[in-house]
C-alpha positions in Angstrom: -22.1 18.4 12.2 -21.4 14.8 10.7 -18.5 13.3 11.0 -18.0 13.0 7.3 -17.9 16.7 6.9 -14.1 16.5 7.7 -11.2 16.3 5.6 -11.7 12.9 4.0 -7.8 12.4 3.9 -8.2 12.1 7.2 -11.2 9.8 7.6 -9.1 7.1 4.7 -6.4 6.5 7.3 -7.2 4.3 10.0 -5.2 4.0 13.4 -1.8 2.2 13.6 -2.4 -1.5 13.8 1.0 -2.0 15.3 0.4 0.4 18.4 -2.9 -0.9 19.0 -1.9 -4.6 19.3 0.8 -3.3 21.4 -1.2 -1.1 23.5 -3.6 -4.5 23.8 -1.3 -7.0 24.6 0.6 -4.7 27.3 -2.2 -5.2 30.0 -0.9 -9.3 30.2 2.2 -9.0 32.9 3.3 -12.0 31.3 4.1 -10.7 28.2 7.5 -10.2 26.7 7.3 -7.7 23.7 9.6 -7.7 20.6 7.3 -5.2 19.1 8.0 -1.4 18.8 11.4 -0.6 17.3 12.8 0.6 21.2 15.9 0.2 21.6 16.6 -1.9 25.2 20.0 1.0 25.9 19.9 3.9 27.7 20.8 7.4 26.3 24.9 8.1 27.2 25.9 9.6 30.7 26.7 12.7 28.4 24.4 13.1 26.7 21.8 13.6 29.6 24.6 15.4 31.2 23.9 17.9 28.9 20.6 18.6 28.5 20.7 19.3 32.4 22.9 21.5 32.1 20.9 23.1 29.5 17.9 23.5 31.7 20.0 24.8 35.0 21.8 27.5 32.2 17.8 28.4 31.5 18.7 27.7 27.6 14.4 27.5 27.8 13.6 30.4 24.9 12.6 29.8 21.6 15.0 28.3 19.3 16.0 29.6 15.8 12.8 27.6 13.4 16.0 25.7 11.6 17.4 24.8 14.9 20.1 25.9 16.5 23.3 27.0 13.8 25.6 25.2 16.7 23.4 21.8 16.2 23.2 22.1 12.6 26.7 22.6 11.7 27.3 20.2 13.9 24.9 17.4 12.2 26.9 18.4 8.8 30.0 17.6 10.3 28.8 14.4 11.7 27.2 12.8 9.1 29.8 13.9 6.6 32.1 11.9 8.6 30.3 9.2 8.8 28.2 9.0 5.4 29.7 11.5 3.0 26.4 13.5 3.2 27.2 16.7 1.3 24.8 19.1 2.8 26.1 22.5 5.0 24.5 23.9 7.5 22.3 26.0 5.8 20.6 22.9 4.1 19.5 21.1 7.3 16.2 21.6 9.3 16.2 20.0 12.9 13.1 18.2 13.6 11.0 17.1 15.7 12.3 13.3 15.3 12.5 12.1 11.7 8.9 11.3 11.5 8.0 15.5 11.1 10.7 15.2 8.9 9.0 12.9 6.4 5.6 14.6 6.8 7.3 18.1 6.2 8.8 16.7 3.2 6.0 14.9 1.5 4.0 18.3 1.9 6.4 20.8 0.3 7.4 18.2 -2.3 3.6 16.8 -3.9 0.7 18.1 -5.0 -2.5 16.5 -3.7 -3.3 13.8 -6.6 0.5 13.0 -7.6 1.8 9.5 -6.9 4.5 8.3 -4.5 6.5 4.8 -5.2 6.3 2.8 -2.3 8.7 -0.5 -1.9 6.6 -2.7 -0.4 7.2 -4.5 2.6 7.2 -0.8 3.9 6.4 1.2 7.7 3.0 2.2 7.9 4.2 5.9 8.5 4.7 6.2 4.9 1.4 5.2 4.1 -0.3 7.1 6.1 1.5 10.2 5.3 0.8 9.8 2.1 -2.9 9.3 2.4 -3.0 12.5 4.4 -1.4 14.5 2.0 -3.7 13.4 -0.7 -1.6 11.8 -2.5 -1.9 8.3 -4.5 0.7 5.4 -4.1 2.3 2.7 -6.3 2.8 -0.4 -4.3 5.9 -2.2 -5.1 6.5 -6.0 -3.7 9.6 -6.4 -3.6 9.8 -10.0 -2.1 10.7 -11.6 -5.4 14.3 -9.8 -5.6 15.4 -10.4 -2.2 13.8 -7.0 -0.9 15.5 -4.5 -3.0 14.0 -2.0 -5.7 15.4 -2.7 -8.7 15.4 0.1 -11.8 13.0 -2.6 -13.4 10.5 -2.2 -10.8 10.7 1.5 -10.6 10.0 1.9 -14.4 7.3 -0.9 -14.4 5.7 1.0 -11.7 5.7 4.3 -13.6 4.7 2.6 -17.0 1.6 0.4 -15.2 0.8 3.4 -14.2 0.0 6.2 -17.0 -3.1 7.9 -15.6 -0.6 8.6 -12.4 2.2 11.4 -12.5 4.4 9.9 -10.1 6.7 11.8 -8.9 8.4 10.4 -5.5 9.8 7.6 -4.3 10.4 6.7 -0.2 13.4 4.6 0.3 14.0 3.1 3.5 17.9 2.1 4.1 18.4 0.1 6.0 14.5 -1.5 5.7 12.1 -1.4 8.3 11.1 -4.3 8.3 13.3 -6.1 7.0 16.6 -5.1 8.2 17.9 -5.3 4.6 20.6 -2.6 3.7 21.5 -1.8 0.2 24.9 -2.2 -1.4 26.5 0.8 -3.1 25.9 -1.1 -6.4 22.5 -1.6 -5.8 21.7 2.3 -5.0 23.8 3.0 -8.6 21.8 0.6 -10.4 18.6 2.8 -9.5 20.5 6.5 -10.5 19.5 6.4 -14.1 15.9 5.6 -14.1 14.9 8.0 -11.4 17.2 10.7 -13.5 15.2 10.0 -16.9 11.4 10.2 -14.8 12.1 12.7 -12.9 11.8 11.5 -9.5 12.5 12.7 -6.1 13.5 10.6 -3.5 12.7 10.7 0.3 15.7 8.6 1.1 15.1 7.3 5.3 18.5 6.5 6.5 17.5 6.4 10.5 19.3 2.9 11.2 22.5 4.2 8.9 24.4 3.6 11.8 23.1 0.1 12.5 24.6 -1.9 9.9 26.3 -5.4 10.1 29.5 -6.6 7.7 28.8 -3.7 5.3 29.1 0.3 4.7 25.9 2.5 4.7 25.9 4.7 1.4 23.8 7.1 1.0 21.4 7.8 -2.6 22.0 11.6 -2.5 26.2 10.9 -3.0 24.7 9.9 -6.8 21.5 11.9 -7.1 22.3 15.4 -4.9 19.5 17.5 -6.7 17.0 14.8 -6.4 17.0 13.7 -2.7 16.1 14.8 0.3 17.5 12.7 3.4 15.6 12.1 6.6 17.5 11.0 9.6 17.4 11.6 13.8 19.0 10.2 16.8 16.0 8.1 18.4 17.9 4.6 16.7 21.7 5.4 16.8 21.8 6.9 20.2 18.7 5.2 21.9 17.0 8.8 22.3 13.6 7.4 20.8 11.5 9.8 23.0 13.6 12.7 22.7 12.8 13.2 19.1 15.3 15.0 17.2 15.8 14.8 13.7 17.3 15.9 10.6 16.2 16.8 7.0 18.6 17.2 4.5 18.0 18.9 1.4 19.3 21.0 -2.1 19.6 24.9 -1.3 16.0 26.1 -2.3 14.3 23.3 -1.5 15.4 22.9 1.8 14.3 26.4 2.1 10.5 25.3 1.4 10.6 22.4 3.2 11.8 24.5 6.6 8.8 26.8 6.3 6.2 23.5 6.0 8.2 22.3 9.4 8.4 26.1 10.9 4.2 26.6 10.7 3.7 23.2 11.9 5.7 22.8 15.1 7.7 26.4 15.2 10.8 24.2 16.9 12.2 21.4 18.3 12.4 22.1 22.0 15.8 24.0 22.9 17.0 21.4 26.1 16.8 18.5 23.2 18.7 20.6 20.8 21.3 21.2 23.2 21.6 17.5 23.4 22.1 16.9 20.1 25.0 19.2 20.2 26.6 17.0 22.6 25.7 14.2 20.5 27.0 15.3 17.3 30.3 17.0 18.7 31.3 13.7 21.2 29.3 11.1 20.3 30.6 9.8 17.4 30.7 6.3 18.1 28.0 5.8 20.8 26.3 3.7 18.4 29.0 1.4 18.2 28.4 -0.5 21.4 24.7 -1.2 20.4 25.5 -2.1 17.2 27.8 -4.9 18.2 24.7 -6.3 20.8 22.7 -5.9 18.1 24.7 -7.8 15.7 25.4 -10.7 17.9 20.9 -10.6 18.5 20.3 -10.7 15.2 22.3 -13.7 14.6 21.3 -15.7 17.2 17.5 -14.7 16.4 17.7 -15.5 12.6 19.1 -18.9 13.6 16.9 -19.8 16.3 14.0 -18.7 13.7 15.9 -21.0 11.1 15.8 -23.8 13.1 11.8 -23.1 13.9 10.9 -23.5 10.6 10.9 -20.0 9.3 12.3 -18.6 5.8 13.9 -15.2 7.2 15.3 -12.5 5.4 18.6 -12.1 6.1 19.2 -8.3 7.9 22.0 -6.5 7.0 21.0 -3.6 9.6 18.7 -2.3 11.5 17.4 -3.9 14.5 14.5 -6.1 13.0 14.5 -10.1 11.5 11.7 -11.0 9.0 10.4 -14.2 8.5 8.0 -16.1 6.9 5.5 -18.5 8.4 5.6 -21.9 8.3 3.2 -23.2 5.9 2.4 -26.3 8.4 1.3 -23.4 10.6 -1.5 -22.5 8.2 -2.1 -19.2 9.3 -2.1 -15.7 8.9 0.6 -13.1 9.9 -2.4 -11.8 12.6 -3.6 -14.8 13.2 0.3 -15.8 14.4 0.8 -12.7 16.2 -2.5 -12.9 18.4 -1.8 -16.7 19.1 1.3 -16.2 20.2 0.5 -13.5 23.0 -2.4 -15.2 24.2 -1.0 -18.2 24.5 2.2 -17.8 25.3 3.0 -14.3 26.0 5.6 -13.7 23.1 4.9 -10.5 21.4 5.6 -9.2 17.8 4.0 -7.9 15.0 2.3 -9.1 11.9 3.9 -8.6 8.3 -0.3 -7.5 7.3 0.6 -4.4 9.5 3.9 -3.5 6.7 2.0 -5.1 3.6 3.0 -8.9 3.4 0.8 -11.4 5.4 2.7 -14.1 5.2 5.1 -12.8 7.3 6.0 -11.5 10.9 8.7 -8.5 12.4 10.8 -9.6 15.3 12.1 -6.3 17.3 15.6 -7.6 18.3 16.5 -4.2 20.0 15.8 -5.9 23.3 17.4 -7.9 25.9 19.3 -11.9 25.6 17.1 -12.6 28.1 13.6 -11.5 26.4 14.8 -12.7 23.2 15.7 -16.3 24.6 12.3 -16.5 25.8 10.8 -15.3 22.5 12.6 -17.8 20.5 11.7 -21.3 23.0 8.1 -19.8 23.1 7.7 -19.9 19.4 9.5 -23.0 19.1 7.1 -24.4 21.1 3.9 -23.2 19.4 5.4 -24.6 16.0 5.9 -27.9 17.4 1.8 -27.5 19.1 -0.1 -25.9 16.2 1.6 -27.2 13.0 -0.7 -29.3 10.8 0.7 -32.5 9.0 -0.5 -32.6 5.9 -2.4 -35.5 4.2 -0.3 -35.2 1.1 
């Protein structure tokens, strides 16, 4: 047997350039890492609290596929409160962290050969996922209007387009990368356009709760029948390796949707469920401490990288700043990151990995004291390796 006998969709995607250079640089003891979206906070007292209590009660048998109906009416509570999400409990699937959730999603919606939108700067997990599920994508750079899809761009995507059938679009709000967060009006302003063509909408809201001097909205409040909504707890309530999400869907679809996730993991694992329940019932606002940190990191970071040199995009959540390199620098966004972990054991990862390499991600979901160090390292490489021009 050859290697190229297996499923080609498979053999087009390569491995994640962002965990390998993290994976890499994690064998210098030196280093100081601003690279994987991990949250520096430990998961709340009760929340542990009561997954323990979950094992010692032997709550260790198979879960209903859906997830528990305590968890899930829960969730619809929750997020109602906090977003206006619309959806009961027969319309959410607990996951195994939102990742499954977009994978499940992009199966039950496409059919191998349709096209997905893609704003570009964009998470390599969409890409991939798309790839897999042999479907095509529409790059969208989005740099010229400050990050944000515009209905312009989504119609000259379609209409540059016409041997595609594009059907899908995967929103990120707020970005990852670039910790921009859309305003009600700017969500609106895309309603019409993805009405007319028909388009559903994989809208990622996992740093909802993460926003700074402005509401989260969610798309689905203006197009119900035409988004689905994939969200967790790994960002809100630092419980990245516990991975439980949420999908959110219309009646029907939801239906499909849970029987993609059901023959592909059965269920998320009952100790984690019984966490969630604790989550969603008392804690409302355990976010709230984090996102304050964060807010006061991200400030200090995007000045600090101001001050460097550095064009940054300002965030308006999330947990990540966005900058672009100084052209005295002359180099690439690789180039940067590899330099700056060899040499001065700063790490963080290269816009090329998200689609835009002339850029670079800073992870500020870790601590003052890491990202004090980060900022007088790279300080200090711009002042050793800019070029003067001759100009």
């Amino acid at each position: 047997m050859e290697l190229n006998d297996i499923n080609p969709n498979v053999l087009s995607v390569k491995p994640s350039s962002m965990r390998e250079f993290d994976h890499e640089i994690s064998d210098d003891p030196q280093i100081v890492k601003l690279t994987l979206g991990e949250p520096n906070f430990n998961v709340p007292e009760h929340i542990k609290q009561a997954a323990m209590d979950a094992i010692k009660d032997n709550h260790s048998h198979y879960p209903y596929f859906w997830g528990y109906p305590e968890l899930r009416e829960a969730a619809a509570k929750y997020y109602q409160d906090k977003f206006g999400y619309h959806y009961g409990a027969d319309q959410i699937v607990v996951t195994v962290g939102a990742t499954e959730g977009v994978a499940d999603v992009i199966e039950t919606l496409f059919k191998p050969g349709e096209a997905v939108i893609l704003p570009s700067p964009a998470y390599p997990l969409y890409d991939a996922s798309i790839s897999l599920h042999g479907l095509e994508q529409v790059r969208v750079d989005t740099s010229k209007t400050d990050y944000i899809l515009t209905p312009e761009a989504v119609q000259k995507a379609i209409d540059d387009n016409p041997g595609l059938k594009v059907r899908g679009l995967i929103l990120t709000d707020p970005n990852n990368p670039t910790g921009v967060a859309y305003t009600e009006d700017q969500l609106k302003a895309l309603v019409p356009v993805l009405k007319e063509n028909h388009i559903w909408v994989i809208s990622d809201e996992i740093y909802g709760e993460l926003t700074y001097g402005q509401k989260h909205y969610t798309l689905s409040k203006w197009l119900p029948d035409q988004t689905v909504i994939v969200n967790g707890l790994s960002k809100s309530h630092a419980m990245t390796g516990w991975r439980l999400g949420f999908v959110f869907g219309p009646s029907g679809f939801i239906d499909e949707i849970a029987k993609v996730h059901q023959f592909t993991v059965t269920t998320p694992t009952s100790i984690i469920q019984y966490a969630g329940i604790e989550a969603m019932k008392h804690g409302q606002n355990d976010a709230e401490p984090m996102r304050q940190a964060y807010e006061k990191r991200r400030d200090f970071v995007a000045k600090e990288m101001t001050e460097a040199g550095f064009d940054v995009v300002h965030p308006g959540g999330a947990f990540y700043v966005f900058a672009k390199i100084p052209a005295s620098l002359n180099m690439d966004s690789w180039t940067f990151a590899k330099t700056l972990a060899k040499e001065y054991h700063i790490g963080l990862f290269a816009g090329a990995a998200f689609g835009d390499d002339e850029c670079i991600r800073i992870s500020y979901a870790a601590s003052d004291e890491a990202l004090t160090a980060a900022m007088k390292a790279i300080k200090q490489m711009v002042a050793d390796k800019s070029v003067v021009s001759d100009k």
